[in-house]
C-alpha positions as CSV (number, residue, x, y, z in Angstrom):
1,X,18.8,-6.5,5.2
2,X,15.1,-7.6,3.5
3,X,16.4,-5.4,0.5
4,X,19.9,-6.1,0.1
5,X,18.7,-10.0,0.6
6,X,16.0,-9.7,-2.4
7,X,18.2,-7.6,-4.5
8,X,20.3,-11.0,-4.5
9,X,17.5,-12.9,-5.2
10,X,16.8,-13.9,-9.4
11,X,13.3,-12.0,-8.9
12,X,11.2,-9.6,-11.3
13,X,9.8,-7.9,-8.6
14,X,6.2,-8.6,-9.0
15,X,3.6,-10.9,-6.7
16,X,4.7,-12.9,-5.6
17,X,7.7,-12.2,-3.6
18,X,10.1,-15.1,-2.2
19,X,9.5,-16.2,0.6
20,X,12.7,-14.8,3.4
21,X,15.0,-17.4,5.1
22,X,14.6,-17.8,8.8
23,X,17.9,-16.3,9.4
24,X,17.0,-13.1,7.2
25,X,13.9,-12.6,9.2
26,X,15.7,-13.0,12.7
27,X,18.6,-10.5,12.1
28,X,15.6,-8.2,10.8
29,X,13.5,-8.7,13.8
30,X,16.8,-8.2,16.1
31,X,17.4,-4.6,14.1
32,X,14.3,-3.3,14.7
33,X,14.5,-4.2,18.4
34,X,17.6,-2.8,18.9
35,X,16.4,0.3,17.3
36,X,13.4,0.6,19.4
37,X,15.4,-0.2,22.9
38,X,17.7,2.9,21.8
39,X,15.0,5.0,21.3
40,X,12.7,4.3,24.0
């Protein structure tokens, strides 16, 4: 999600980085959860 969302992004991929969007951050946040509740 981080990667396809920066891939997208007009960025030379040095320091700094953009800064995410909200949204980008809280479907992240929501993956990772997910994958931990399955796994633990």
């Amino acid at each position: 999600m981080v990667r396809d969302w920066l891939e997208q992004q007009d960025w030379i991929k040095k320091a700094p980085a953009p800064e995410l969007p909200e949204d980008i951050l809280r479907q992240t946040m929501g993956k990772y959860r997910e994958a931990l509740r399955l796994l633990t």
